[in-house]
N, C-alpha and C positions, 0 to 999 in steps of 0.2 A: 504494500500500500504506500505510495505518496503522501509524505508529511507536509504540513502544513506551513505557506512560505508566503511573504507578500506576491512572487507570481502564482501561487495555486491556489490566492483568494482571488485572483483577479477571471481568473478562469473559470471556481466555481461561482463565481454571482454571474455571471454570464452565462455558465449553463443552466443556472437556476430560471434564466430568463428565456432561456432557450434560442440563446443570443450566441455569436461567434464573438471572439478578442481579437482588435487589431492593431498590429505591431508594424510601424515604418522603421524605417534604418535612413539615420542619417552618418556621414562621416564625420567625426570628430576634427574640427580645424579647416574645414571647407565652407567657404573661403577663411575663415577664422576662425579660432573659438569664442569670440564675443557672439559671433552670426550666430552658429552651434548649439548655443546658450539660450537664446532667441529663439530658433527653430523649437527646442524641446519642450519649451513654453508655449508655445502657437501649437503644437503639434497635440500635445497633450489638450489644452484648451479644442482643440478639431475633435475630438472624440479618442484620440490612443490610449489605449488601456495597458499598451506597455511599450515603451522606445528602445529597439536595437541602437546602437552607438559604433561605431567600425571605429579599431583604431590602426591608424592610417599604416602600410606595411610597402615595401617595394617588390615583393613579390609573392601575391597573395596566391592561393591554390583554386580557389573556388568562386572567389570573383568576377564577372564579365568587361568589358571594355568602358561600361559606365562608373563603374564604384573604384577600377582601377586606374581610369584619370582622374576620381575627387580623392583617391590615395594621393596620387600625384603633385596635385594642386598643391593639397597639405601638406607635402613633405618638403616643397619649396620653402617652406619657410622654417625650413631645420624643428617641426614639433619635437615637443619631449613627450615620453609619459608622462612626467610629474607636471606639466602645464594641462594635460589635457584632465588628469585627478584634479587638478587643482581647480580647475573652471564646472565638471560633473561635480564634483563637488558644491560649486556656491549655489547650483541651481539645483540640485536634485530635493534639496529641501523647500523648495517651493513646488514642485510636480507632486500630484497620489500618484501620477504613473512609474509601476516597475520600472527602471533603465538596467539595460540588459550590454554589457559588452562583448561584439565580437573581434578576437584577438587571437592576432598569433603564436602559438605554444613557443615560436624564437624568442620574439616579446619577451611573456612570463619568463623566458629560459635565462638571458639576458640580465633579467632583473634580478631572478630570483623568484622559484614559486611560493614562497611562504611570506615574500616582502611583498609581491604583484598583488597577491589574494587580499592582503592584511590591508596593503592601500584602498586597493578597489570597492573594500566593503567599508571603510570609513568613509570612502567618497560617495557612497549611498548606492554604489550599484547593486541590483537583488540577486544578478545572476552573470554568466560567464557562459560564449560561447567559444570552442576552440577549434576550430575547422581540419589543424594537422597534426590534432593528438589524437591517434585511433582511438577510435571509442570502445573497442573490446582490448585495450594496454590501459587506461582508463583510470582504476581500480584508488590509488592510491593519491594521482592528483582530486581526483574525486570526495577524498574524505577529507583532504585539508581544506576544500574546497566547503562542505559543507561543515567544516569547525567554524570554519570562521563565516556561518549562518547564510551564505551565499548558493546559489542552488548552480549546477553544471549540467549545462542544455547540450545533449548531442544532436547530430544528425546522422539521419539514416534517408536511405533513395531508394527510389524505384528497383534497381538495379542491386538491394544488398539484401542477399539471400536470406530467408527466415532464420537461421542459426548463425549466424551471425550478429541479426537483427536484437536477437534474445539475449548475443552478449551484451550489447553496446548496450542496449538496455540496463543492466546490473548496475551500470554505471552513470547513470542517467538522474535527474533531479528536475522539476519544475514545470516544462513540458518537454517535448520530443519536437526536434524542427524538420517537417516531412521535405524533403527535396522534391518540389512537383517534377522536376527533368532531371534530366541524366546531364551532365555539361555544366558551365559555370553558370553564372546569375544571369539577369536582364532580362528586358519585357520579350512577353512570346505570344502567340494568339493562339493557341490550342494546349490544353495541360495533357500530359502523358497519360497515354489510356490506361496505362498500369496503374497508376496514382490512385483509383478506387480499391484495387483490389490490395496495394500496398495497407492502404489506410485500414481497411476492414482487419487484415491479419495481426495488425499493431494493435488494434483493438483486443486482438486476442492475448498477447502476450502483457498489457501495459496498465495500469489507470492513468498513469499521469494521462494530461494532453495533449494533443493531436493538433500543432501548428504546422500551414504549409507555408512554403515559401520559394522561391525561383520561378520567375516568369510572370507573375503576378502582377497585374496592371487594371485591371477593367473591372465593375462592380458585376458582369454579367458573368465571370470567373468564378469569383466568389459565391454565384449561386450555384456555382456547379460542386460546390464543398459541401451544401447542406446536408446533414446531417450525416456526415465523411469525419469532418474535422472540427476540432474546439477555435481556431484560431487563421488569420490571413497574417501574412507576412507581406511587406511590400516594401523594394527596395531601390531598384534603378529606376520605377519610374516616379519616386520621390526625388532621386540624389540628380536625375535629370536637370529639373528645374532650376538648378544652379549652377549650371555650366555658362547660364548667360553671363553670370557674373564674373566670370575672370576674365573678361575683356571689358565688364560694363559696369561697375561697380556703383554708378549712381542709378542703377536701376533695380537694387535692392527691395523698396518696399512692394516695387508692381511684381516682382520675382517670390518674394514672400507671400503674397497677396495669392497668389495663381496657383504655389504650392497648399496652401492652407485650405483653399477650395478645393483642389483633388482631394487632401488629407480626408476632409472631410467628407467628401461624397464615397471614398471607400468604408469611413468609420461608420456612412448610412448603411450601407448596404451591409455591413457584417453586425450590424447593430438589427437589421429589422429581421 
């Protein structure tokens, strides 16, 4: 059974509602992290019941061509971790929404996994995702993970075999992030026909829940999850809407403006 976390209240008042949870991603330090800061506020304020956070990597695994130029962006201006804690931090105590970090297990490595964890969860993050730490090697970052009250989100795909599924699970906290495609991120117009049959077998082995996420863009998507999944993910074609700006920087608020409105017509549709 799944213990109880700020993400697995968020998940069950919404299934109490018989409602989905939905999660954008934005990247940390794109264009800045004043903006960042901003976003998770507006974002939160659109409906998010929990915000993914990327922090920014030069060579991500699972990322598509959108999230790995707002990497990019961000890395021009030499980020640190400790600046990107240091700004989750002043806001996170202003959001009820979960923020969820996804990072790279070189990152944590780099730092140090018991100094990254200890930070992250003073910085108010609920949870951790790690995209290139197998999730059935798992085991062990996983329990320091949840001392220091933080929940460790895996993912599993279309494509990873039920026994396997069931290790990666063992090690698993908060919810599970379903990979609707096979390949990295970014918008798609059809979800993988497997992606049902995945969801139902997870069902079998898991309580936690059932977030998808890759390719995800359009509210008519999201009705294709009913009653599949707990949760929508959406992530390039949030992190889109910022690519005006790094050539147009005083077009900030109409940039804002236009993402808050998508935010929000996905947060209808996983909401109704």
């Amino acid at each position: 059974m799944s213990r109880p976390t700020r993400i697995a209240d968020v998940f069950a008042a919404r299934r109490q509602k018989q409602q989905m949870a939905f999660m954008p991603f934005v990247t940390a330090g794109d264009p800045d992290l004043k903006v960042t800061c901003r976003l998770i506020e507006e974002l939160a304020g659109a409906g998010a019941d929990l915000i993914e956070i990327g922090f920014p990597y030069s060579d991500p695994i699972a990322d598509g061509p959108v999230i790995q130029s707002s990497y990019t962006r961000a890395l021009r201006s030499h980020l640190h971790v400790s600046e990107i804690f240091a700004a989750i931090g002043s806001v996170s105590k202003k959001v009820a929404s979960p923020l969820v970090a996804m990072v790279s297990y070189a990152i944590i490595f780099r730092i140090g996994p018991e100094s990254f964890v200890q930070q992250a969860g003073a910085a108010g993050f609920a949870g951790l995702i790690v995209p290139d730490l197998p999730g059935d090697e798992a085991a062990e970052f996983h329990e320091l993970v949840l001392k220091h009250g933080l929940d460790l989100i895996q993912l599993v795909a279309p494509t990873t075999p039920a026994d396997r599924s069931a290790r990666i699970l063992k090690n698993a906290s908060g919810f599970v992030y379903c990979i609707a495609v096979a390949g990295t991120t970014g918008t798609r117009d059809t979800l993988a026909p497997q992606l049902a049959d995945m969801l139902r077998t997870l069902r079998t082995q898991t309580d936690l829940p059932l977030a998808v996420g890759f390719g995800l863009n359009r509210p008519e998507q999201i009705d294709q999850l009913r009653g599949l999944a707990d949760g929508a993910i959406v992530g390039s074609a949030i992190v889109r809407h910022l690519e005006d700006l790094s050539n147009d920087s005083g077009r900030l608020e109409e940039v804002i403006g236009r993402l808050v409105q998508y935010a929000s017509s996905i947060a209808a549709a996983t909401h109704s």
